[in-house]
DRENKERO-941977 format. One record per residue (C-alpha): residue in one letter; x, z, y. Coordinates in Angstrom, 1 decimal, always signed. Layout:
<babas>
(A,(X,Z,Y)) ...
</babas>
This chain:
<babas>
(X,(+0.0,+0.0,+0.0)) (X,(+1.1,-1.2,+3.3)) (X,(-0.7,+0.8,+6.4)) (X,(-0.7,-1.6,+8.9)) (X,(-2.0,-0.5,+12.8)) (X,(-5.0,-2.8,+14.6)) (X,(-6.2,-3.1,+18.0)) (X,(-9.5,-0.9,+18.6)) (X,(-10.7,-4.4,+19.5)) (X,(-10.4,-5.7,+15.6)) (X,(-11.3,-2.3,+14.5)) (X,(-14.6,-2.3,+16.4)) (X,(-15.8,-6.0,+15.5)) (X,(-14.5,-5.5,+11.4)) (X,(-16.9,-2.3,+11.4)) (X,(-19.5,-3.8,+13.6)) (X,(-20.1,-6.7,+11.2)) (X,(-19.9,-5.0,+7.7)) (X,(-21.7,-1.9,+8.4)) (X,(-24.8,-3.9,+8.8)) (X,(-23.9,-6.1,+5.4)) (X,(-22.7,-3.2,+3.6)) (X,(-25.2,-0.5,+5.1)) (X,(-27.9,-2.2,+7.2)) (X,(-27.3,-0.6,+9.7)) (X,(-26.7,-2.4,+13.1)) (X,(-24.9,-0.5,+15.7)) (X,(-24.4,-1.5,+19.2)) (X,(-21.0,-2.6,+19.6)) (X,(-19.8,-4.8,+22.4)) (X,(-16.2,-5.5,+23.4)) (X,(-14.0,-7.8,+25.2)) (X,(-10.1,-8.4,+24.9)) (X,(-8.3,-8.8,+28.1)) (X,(-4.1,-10.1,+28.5)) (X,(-2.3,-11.8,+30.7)) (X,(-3.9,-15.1,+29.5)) (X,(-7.7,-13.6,+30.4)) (X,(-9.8,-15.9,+32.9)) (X,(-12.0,-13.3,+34.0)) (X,(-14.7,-15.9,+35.1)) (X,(-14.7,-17.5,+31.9)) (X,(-14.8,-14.5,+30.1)) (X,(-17.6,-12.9,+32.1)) (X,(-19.6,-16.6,+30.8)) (X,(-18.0,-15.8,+27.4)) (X,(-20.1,-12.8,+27.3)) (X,(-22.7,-11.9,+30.1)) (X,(-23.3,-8.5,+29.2)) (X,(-19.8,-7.6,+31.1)) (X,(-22.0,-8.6,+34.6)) (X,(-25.0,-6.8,+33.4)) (X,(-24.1,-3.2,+33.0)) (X,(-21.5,-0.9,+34.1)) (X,(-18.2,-0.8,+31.9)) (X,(-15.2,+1.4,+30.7)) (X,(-11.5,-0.3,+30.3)) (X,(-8.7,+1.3,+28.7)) (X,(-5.3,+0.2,+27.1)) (X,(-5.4,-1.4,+23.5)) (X,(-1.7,-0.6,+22.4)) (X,(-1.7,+1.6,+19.5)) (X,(-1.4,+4.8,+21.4)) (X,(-4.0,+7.7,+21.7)) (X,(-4.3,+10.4,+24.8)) (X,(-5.5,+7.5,+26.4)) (X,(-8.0,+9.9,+28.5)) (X,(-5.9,+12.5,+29.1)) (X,(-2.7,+10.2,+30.4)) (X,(-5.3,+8.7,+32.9)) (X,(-5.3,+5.2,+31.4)) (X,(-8.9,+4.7,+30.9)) (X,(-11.4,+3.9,+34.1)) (X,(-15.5,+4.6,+33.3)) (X,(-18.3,+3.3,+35.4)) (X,(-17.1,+0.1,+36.6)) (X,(-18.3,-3.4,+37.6)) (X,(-16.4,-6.4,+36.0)) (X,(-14.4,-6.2,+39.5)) (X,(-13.5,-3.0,+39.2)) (X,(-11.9,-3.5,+35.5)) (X,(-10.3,-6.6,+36.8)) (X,(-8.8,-4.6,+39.6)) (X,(-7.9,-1.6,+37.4)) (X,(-6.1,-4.1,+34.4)) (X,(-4.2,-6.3,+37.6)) (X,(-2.1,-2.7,+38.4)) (X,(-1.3,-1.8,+35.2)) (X,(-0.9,-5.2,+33.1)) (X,(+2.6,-5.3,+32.4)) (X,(+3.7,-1.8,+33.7)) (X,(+5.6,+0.2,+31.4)) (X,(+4.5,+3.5,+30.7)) (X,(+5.5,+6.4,+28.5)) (X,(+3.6,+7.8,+25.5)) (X,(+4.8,+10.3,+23.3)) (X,(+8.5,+10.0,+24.5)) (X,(+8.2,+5.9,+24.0)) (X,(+8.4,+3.5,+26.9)) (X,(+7.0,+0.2,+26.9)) (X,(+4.8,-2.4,+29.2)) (X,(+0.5,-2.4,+28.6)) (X,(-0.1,-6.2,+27.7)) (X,(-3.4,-5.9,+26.0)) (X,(-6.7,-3.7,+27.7)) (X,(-10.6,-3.2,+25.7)) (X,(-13.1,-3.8,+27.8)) (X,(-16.7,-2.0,+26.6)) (X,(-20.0,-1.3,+28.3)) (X,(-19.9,+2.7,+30.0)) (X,(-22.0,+4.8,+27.6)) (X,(-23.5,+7.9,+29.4)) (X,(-24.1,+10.6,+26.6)) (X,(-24.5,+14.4,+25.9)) (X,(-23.6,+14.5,+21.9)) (X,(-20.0,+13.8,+21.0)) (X,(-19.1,+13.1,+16.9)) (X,(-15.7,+13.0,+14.9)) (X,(-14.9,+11.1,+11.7)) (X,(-11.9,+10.2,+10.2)) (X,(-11.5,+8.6,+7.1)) (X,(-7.8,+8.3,+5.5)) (X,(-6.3,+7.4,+2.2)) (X,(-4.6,+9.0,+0.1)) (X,(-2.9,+8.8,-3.3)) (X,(-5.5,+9.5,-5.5)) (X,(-8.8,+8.9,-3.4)) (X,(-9.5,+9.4,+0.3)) (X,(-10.6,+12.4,+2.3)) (X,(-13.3,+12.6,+5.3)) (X,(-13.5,+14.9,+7.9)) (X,(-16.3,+15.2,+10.2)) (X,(-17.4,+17.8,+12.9)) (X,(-19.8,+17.6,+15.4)) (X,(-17.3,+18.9,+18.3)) (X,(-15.8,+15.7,+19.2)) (X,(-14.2,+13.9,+21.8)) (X,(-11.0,+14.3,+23.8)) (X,(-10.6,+18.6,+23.2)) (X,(-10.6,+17.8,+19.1)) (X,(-7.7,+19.0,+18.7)) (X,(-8.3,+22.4,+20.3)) (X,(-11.9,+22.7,+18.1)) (X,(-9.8,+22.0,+14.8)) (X,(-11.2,+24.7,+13.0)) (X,(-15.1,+23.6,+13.4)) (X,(-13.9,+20.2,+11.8)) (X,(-14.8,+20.0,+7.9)) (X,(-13.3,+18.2,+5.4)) (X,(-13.8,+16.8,+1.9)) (X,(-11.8,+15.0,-0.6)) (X,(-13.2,+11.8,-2.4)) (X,(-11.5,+10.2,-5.5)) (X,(-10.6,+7.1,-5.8)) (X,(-13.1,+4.7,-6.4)) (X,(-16.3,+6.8,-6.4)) (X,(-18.8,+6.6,-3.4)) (X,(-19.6,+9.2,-0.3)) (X,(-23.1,+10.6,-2.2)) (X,(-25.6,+12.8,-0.4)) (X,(-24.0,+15.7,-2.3)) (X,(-20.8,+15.3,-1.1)) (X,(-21.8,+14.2,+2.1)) (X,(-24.0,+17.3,+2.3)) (X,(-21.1,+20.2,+3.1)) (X,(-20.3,+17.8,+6.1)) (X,(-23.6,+17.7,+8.1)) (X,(-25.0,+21.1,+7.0)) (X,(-25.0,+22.4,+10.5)) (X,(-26.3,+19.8,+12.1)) (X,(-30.0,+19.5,+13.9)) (X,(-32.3,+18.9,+11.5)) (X,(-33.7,+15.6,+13.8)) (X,(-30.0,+14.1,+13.3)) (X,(-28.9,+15.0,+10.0)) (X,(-30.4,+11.7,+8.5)) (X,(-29.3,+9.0,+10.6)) (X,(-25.7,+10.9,+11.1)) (X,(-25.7,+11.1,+7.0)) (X,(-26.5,+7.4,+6.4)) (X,(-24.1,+6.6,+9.2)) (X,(-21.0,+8.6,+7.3)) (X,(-22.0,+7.1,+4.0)) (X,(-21.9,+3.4,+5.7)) (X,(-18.8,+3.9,+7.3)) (X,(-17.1,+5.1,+3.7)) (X,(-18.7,+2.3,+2.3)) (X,(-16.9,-0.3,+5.1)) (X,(-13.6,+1.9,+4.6)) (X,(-13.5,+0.9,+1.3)) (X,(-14.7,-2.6,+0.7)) (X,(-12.4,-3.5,+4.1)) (X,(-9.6,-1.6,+2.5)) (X,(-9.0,+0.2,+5.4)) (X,(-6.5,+3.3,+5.0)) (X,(-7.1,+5.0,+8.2)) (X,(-10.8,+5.0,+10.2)) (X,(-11.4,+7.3,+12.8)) (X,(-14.0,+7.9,+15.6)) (X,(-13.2,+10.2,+18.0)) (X,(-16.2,+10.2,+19.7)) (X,(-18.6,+8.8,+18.4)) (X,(-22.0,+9.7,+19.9)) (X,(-25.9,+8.9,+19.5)) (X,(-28.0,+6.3,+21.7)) (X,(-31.6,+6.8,+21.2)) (X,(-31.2,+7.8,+17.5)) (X,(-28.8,+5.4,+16.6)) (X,(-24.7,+5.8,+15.7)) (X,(-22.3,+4.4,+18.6)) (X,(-18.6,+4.5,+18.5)) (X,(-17.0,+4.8,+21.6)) (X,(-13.6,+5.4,+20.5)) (X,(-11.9,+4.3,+16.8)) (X,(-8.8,+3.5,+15.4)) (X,(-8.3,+1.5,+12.4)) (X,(-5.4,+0.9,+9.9)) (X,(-5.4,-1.9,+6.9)) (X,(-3.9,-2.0,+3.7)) (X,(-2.3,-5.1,+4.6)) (X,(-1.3,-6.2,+1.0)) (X,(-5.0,-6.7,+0.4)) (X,(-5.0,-9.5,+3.2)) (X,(-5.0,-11.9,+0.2)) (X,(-9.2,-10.7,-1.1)) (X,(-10.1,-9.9,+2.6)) (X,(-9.0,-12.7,+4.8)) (X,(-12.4,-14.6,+5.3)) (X,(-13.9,-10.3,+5.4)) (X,(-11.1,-9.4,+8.4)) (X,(-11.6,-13.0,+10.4)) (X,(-8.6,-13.5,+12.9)) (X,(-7.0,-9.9,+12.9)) (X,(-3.2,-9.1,+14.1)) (X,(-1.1,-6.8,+13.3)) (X,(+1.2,-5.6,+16.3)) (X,(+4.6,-4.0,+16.6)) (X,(+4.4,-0.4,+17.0)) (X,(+4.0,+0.3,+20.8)) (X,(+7.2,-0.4,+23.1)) (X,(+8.6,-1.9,+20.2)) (X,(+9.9,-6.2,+20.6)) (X,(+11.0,-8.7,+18.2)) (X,(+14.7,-10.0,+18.5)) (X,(+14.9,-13.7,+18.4)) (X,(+16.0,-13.2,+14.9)) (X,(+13.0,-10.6,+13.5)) (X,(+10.9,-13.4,+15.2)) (X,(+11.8,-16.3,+13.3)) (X,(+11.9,-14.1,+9.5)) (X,(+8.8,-13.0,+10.7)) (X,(+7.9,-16.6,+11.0)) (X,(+8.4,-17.8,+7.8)) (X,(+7.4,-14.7,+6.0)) (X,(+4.1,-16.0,+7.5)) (X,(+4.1,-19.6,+5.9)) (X,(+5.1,-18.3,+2.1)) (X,(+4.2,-16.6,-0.5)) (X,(+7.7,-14.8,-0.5)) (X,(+8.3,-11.8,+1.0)) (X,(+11.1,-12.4,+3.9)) (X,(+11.7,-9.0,+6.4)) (X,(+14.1,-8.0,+9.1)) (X,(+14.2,-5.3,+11.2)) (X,(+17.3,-4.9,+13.5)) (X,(+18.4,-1.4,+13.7)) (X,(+21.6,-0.9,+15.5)) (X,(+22.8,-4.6,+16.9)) (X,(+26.4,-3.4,+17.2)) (X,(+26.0,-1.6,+13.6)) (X,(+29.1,-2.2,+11.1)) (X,(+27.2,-2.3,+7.7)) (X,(+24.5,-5.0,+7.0)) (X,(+22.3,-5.6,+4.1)) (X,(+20.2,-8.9,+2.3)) (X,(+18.6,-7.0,-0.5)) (X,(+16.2,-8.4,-3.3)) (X,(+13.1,-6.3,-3.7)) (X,(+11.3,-4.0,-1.3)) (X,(+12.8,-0.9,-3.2)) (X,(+16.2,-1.8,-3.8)) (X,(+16.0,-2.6,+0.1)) (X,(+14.9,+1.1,+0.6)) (X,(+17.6,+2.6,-1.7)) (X,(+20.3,+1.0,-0.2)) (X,(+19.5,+1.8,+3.6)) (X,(+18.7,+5.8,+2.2)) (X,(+22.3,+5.7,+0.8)) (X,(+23.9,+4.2,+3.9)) (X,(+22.3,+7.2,+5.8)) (X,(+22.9,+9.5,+3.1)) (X,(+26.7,+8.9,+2.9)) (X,(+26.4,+9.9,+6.6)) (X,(+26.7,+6.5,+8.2)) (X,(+22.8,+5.3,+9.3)) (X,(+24.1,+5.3,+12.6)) (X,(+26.2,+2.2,+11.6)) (X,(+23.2,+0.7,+9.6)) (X,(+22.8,-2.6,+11.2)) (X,(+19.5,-3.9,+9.8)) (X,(+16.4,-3.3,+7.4)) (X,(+16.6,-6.1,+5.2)) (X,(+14.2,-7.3,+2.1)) (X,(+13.9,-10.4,+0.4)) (X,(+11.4,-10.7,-3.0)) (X,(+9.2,-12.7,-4.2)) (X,(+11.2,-15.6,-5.6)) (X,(+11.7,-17.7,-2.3)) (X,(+13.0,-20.7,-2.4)) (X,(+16.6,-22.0,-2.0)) (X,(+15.5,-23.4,+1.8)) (X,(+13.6,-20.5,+2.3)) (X,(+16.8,-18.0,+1.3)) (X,(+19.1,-20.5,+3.3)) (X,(+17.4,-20.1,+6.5)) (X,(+16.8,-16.1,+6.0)) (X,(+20.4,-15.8,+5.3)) (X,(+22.1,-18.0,+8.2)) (X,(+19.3,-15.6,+10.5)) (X,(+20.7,-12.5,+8.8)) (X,(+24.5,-13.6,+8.9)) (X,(+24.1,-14.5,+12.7)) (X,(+22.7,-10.8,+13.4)) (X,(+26.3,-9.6,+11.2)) (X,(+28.5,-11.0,+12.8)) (X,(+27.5,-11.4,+16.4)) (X,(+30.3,-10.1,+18.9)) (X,(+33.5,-9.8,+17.3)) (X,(+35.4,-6.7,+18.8)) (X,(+37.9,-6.3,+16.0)) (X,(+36.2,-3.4,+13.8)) (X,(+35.7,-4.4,+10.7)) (X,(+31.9,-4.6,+9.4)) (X,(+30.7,-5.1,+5.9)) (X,(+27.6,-7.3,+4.3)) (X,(+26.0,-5.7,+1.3)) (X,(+24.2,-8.6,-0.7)) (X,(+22.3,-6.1,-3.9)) (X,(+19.3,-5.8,-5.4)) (X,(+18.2,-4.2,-8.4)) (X,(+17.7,-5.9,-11.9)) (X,(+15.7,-8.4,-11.5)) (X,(+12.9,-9.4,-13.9)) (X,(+12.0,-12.8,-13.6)) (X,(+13.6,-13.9,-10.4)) (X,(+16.6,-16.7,-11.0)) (X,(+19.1,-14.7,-9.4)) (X,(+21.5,-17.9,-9.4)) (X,(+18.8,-19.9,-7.7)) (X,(+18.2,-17.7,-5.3)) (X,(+22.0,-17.4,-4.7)) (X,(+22.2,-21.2,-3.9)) (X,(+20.4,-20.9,+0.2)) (X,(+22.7,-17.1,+0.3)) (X,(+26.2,-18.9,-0.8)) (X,(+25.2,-22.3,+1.3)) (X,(+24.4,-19.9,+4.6)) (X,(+27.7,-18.2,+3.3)) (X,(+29.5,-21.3,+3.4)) (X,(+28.0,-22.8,+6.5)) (X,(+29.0,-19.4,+8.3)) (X,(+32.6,-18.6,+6.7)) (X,(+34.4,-18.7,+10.0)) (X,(+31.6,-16.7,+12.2)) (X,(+32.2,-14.1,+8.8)) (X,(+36.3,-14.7,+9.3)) (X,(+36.0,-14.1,+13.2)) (X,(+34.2,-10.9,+12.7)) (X,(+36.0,-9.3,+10.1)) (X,(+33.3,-9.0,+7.4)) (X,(+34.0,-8.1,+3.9)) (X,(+31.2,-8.7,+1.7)) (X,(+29.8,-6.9,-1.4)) (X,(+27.7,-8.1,-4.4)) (X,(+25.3,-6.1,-7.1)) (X,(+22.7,-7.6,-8.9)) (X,(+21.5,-8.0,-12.0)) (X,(+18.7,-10.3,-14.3)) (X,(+18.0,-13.6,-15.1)) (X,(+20.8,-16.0,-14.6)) (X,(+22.8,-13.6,-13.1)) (X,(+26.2,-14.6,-14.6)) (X,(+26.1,-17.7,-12.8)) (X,(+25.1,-16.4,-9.3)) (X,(+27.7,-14.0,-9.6)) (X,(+30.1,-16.7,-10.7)) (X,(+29.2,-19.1,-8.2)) (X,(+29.7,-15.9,-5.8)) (X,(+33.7,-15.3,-6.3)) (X,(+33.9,-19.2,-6.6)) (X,(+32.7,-19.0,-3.0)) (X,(+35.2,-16.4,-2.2)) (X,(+37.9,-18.9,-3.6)) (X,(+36.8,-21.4,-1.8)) (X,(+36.3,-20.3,+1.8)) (X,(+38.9,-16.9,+1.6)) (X,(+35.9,-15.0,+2.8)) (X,(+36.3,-11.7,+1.1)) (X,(+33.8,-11.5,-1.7)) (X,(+33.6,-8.6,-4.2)) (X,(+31.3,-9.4,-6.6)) (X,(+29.4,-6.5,-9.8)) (X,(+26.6,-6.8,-12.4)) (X,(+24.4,-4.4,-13.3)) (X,(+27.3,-2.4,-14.8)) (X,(+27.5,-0.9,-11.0)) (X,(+25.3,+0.9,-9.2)) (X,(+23.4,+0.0,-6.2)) (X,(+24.4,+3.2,-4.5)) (X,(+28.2,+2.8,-5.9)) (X,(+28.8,-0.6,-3.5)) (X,(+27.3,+0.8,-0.4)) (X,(+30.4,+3.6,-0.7)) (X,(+32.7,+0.6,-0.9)) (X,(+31.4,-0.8,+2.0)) (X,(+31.7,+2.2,+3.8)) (X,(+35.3,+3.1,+2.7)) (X,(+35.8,-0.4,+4.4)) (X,(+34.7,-0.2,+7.2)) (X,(+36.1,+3.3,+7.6)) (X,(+39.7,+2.9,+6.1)) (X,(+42.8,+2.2,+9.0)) (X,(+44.1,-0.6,+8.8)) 
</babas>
C-alpha cells in the first residue's frame, strides 16, 4: 500500500459522486479549483453558482491549520476570492517548520451553521478504524477525549451495531441521518480505496450531511481497478517540496510504463548513489547507508522494478549517472548498482540500458571520481555480472562486481570505506 496525499478539491468530487452510487445519498457539494492559469470570468460561466451565493476560499496544498494560520477568507463575493487568491498566489508561507509558495486555492460556497461533526476514517494493517465525535471543527484537538473510536477489520462493513457506540449521544432527531451518513462514507472509503478520509467539520444543512472540510489519501497502487472510479485525480509533492529536472523526467516515464522507475534527490552534493532493483532492496540499501552513519552523504532514493526495458533502464540510468556525477570537486563518490535476488527479472537484460548509460558516461564517471559497486542476483545473472567487469575492462571505469554470495548490506560498507579512505 502506497498512501498517496490529494487536493480537498479531488477528495470532495470522488466522495460527492460515490456516496450517492454507493449510499444514495446526495450531499451538496460544490467546488471550484483556482491557479495561476484560472480565468475568473470563464470560471464564474463554468459554474454560476460562484455569482450566486456568498463563498469561502482557502489554500489547497496538503497542509491543515488552514484557519488558525489565517489562510482561509468566509463570506465573500467571487471579487473578493479573486482579490484574496491575487495576494497570496505564489507567496511562500511556512507550515509546520516547511516553507514553500500557495499555487493552488478551493473555492466553495460560505455555509453558515450551528452543528460541527468529526470523522476520520484510516487504514490500517489489519482493517481500518473510525473515529467520530460530535465536537468538531478547528478546537478538535483540544476536545480529544469526547472523540470515539472503533476498529473495523478488514473487509467487513460499518453495521448499525458497530456504528451504534459512535452516535449513542447524539440527539435522537439526528442519529439517523448522521448514522446512514457514517456507514456511506465507510462504504466510499473502501470501494475508492481510500487509506485516510477525514472531515473536520462536517455539519448539517436542513437535515442533510455537508462536509466543509476533508482530507483524502489513496492507496495509489489500486489506480490500476479505480482509474475510470477516481476520474482525472493528481497526486502532488508533499507541500514546499519541487521536482529536479532529473525527478521530473523519471517521474515522466514511470508515468508511460508498466515499470516501476523512482528518483528522489536527497543530498545533490551527496558522495554515495544508488540504482537499485526492487522497491525493498531500494529501502535496505538507503537504511544501511544511514545506519553505517553516512545518510548525510546519501545522494538519492533510487528504485527500479518491474522488468523495464533495456531503453527504458538506458534513459533512467544516464538521468541517474548525470545526478552522480555532477560537479566534480575531487572527493571521491561511489555508485551502488544492487538489488536483491531477483525472481524472474533478466538481470543481464536489464544490465544492457545500465552498462550502455555506463559506457555513454565513462568520462563524466572518470571526471568525478566514481568507483562503482555491483550485487545482484537471479535469472541470468552470470552474464550481467560478466558483461559488468567486461565494461570495467573496457572503459577503466572502476567496477567491482558480487553475486548473491555478498550481501546487500556488505557492498554499501565498501562503498563507504571508499569514499572515506585518504588517498
Amino acid at each position: 500500500m502506497a498512501r498517496k496525499k490529494i487536493r480537498e478539491y479531488n477528495s470532495k468530487r470522488i466522495f460527492r459522486e460515490h456516496l450517492k452510487r454507493l449510499a444514495g445519498i446526495e450531499v451538496d457539494i460544490k467546488a471550484a479549483q483556482v491557479t495561476k492559469s484560472t480565468d475568473f470570468n470563464k470560471l464564474a460561466d463554468e459554474e454560476p453558482w460562484l455569482n450566486s451565493t456568498r463563498l469561502v476560499v482557502k489554500p489547497d496544498m496538503l497542509f491543515g491549520k488552514r484557519g488558525k494560520s489565517g489562510l482561509v477568507a468566509l463570506n465573500l463575493d467571487l471579487a473578493g476570492v479573486e482579490s484574496f487568491v491575487k495576494e497570496r498566489l505564489g507567496k511562500e508561507v511556512e507550515m509546520s517548520g516547511t516553507k514553500g509558495p500557495i499555487t493552488t486555492f478551493i473555492v466553495e460556497p460560505f455555509v453558515p451553521h450551528s452543528d460541527e461533526y468529526y470523522l476520520s476514517i484510516v487504514s490500517d494493517r489489519l482493517g481500518a478504524n473510525v473515529s467520530f465525535s460530535e465536537c468538531g471543527g478547528i478546537d478538535i484537538e483540544e476536545n480529544w477525549d469526547k472523540v470515539k473510536s472503533i476498529f473495523i477489520p478488514t473487509e467487513q462493513t460499518l453495521t448499525p451495531e458497530l456504528c451504534a457506540p459512535l452516535i449513542a449521544t447524539l440527539r435522537l432527531e439526528v442519529r439517523q441521518t448522521i448514522e446512514a451518513f457514517l456507514r456511506g462514507s465507510f462504504a466510499v472509503f473502501q470501494d475508492l480505496d481510500f487509506t485516510l478520509l477525514e472531515m473536520n467539520p462536517f455539519t448539517l444543512v436542513n437535515n442533510v450531511p455537508c462536509p466543509l472540510d476533508m482530507r483524502g489519501e489513496l492507496d495509489d497502487t489500486a489506480l490500476f481497478k479505480n482509474f475510470q472510479k477516481w476520474g482525472d485525480v493528481e497526486f502532488p509533492l508533499p507541500f514546499g517540496r519541487t521536482m529536479t529536472p532529473a525527478e521530473e523526467s523519471i517521474h515522466r516515464m514511470d508515468e508511460k510504463t508498466g515499470a516501476s522507475l523512482k528518483l528522489t534527490i536527497l543530498n545533490p552534493k551527496g558522495r554515495i548513489w544508488t540504482m537499485v532493483a526492487g522497491g525493498g532492496a531500494s529501502v535496505i540499501y538507503a537504511d544501511t547507508v544511514g545506519d553505517l552513519g553516512y545518510a548525510q552523504e546519501l545522494g538519492n532514493y533510487a528504485e527500479y522494478s518491474g522488468a523495464p526495458n533495456e531503453e527504458e533502464t538506458l534513459q533512467y540510468a544516464r538521468a541517474l549517472i548525470d545526478c552522480a556525477t555532477a560537479n566534480p570537486d575531487g572527493r571521491k563518490r561511489a555508485l551502488v548498482v544492487g538489488g536483491g535476488i531477483a525472481n524472474f527479472t533478466d538481470v543481464a537484460a536489464t544490465f544492457n540500458g545500465i552498462i550502455r548509460a555506463m559506457r555513454e558516461k565513462q568520462s563524466d564517471l572518470k571526471a568525478a571520481r566514481v568507483n562503482i559497486y555491483v550485487r545482484r542476483g537471479g535469472p541470468n545473472y552470470l552474464k550481467g555480472l560478466a558483461n559488468m567487469r567486461a565494461l570495467s575492462e573496457e572503459t577503466g571505469v572502476p567496477i567491482e562486481v558480487y553475486g548473491p554470495e555478498a550481501s546487500m548490506t556488505g557492498i554499501c560498507k565498501e562503498a563507504i570505506d571508499y569514499i572515506s579512505a585518504k588517498d
